[in-house]
C-alpha positions in Angstrom: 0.0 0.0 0.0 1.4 3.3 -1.2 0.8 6.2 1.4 1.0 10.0 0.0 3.8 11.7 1.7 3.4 15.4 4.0 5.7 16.7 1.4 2.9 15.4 -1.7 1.4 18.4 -3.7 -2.2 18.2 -2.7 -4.2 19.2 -6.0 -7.7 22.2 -5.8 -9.0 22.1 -9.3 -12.1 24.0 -10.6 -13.9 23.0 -13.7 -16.3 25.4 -15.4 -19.0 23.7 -17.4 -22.4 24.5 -19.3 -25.1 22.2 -17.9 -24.8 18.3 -19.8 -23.5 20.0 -23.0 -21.5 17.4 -24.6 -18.1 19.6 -24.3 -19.0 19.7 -20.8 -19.8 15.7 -20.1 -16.4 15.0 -22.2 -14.4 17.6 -20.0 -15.6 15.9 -16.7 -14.8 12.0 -17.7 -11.2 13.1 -19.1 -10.0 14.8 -15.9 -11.4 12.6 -13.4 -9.3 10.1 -15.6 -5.9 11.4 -15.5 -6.6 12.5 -11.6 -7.2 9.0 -11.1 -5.2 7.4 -12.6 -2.0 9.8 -11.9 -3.2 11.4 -8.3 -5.8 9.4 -7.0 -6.8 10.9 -3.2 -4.7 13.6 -3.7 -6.7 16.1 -5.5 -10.1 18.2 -4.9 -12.5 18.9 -7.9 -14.9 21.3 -7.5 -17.7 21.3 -10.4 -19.2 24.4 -11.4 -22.3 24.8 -13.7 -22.8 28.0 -14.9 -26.2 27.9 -16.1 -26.9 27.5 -12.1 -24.1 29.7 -10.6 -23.3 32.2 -13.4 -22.0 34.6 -10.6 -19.1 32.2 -10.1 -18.4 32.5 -13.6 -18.0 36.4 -13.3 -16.3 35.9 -10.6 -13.5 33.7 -12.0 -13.5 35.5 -15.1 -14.5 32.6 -16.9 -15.8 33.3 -20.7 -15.8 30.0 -22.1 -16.6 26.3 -21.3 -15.1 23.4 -20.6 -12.7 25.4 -18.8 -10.1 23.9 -16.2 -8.5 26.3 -13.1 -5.6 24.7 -11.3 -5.9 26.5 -7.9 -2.7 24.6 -6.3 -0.5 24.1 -6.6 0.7 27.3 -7.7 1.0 29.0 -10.1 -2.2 29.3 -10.9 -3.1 27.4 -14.0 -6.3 27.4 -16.9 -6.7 25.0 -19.4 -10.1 25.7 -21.8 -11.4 22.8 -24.0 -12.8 18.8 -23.2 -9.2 17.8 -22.0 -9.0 15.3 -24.6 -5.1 15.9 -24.5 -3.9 14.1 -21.6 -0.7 15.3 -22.5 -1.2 18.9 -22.1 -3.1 18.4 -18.9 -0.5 16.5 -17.2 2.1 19.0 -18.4 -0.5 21.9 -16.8 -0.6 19.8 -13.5 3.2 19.2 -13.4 3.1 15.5 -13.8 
């Protein structure tokens, strides 16, 4: 059994989607594959819809969807698009 170390980069992601738009459904099943798969338990995903809280959208800054926000660690990271490169979204999350 592997244990995550103190020292582990704990991961706060934010994805901004539009309702079950198809971009949207796509975005959420690629990340929650490369998180677990490559940092299973060490991540928090936060899933915002914003046909139901647009005012996170302002707040954000958010102007398109599928749009990822790496929160931590820092810097502060944004990927737009349905994550279908799992490339450039391990790059983005320094894996």
């Amino acid at each position: 059994m592997t244990q995550a170390h103190e020292s582990d980069p704990k991961y706060k992601l934010k994805l901004f989607i539009a309702g079950n738009e198809h971009n949207s459904v796509q975005a959420i099943n690629n990340i929650r594959d490369i998180l677990d798969t490559r940092i299973k338990d060490r991540y928090k995903l936060e899933i915002v819809d914003i046909l139901t809280d647009f005012q996170a959208a302002i707040d954000h800054g958010v102007l398109v969807t599928p749009m990822l926000i790496i929160v931590e660690p820092s810097p502060e990271t944004t990927i737009v698009g349905t994550l279908s490169d799992a490339g450039k979204v391990k790059a983005a999350l320094r894996l």
